[in-house]
C-alpha positions as CSV (number, residue, x, y, z in Angstrom):
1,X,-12.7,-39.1,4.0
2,X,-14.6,-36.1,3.1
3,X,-13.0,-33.5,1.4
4,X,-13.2,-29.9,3.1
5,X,-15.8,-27.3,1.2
6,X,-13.7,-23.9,2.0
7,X,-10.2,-24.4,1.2
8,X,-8.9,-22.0,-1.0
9,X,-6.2,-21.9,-3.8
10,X,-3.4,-20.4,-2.0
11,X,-4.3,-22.7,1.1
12,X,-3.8,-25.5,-1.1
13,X,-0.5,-24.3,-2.2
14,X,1.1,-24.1,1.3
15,X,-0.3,-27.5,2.4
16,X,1.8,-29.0,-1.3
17,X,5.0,-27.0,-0.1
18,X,5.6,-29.6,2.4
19,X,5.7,-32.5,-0.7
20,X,8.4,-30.3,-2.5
21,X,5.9,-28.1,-4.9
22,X,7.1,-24.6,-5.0
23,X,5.6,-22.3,-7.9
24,X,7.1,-21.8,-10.9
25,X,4.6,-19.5,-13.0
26,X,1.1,-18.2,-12.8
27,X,-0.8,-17.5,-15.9
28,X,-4.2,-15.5,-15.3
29,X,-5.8,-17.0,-12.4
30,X,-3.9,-20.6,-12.0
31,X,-0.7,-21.3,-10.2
32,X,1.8,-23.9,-12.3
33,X,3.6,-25.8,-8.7
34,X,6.6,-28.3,-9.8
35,X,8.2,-31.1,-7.8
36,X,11.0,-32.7,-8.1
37,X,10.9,-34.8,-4.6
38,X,10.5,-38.2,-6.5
39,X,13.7,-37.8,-8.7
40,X,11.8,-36.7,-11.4
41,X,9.3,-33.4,-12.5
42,X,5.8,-33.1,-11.3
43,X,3.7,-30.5,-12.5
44,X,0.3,-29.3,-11.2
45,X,-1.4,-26.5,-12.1
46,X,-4.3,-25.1,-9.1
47,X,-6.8,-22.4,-9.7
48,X,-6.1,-19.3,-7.6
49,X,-9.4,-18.9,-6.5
50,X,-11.3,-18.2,-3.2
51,X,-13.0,-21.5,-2.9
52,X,-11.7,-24.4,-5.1
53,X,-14.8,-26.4,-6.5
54,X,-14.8,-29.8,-4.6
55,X,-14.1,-32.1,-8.1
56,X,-11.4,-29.8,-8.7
57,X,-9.8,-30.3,-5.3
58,X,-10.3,-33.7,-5.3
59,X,-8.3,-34.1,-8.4
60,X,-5.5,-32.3,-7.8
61,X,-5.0,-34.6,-4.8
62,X,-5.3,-37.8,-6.5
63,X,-2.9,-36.3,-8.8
64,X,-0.2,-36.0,-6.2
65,X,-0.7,-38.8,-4.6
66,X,-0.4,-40.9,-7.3
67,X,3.3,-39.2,-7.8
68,X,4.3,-39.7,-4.4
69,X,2.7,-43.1,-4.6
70,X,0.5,-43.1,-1.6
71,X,-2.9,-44.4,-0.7
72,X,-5.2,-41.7,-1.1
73,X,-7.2,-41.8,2.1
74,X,-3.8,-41.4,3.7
75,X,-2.5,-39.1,2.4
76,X,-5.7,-36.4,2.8
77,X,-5.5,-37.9,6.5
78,X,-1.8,-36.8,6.4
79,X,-2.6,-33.4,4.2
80,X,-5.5,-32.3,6.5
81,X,-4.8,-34.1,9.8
82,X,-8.3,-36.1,9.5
């Protein structure tokens, strides 16, 4: 699935509030979201900027899908109704 090209930080934030991250801190321009949804801590940190660079995006997903233990593809066809 191919990622989307204009999704912001802060959009990226409120799509991971449904999987439990809330933020905890920001220092400078990145956002430090924690979970605690699979009985234990997940932390992430996501750049507060206006368009998030398409490697940076896609790692951040990986990353939380690997702690909520889903496949990949569906979990961005879950995350951005693809």
């Amino acid at each position: 699935m191919r990622l989307p090209r204009n999704i912001s930080g802060v959009e990226l934030v409120s799509l991971l509030r449904r999987y439990g991250y809330d933020a905890t801190r920001q220092t400078g321009s990145h956002l430090r979201l924690t979970s605690r949804r699979m009985g234990r801590e997940h932390h992430i940190s996501i750049p507060r900027h206006e368009s998030l660079k398409v490697g940076t995006l896609s790692s951040s997903l990986n990353d939380v899908a690997s702690y909520l233990e889903a496949d990949r593809i569906a979990f961005l066809r879950e995350i951005f109704g693809g």
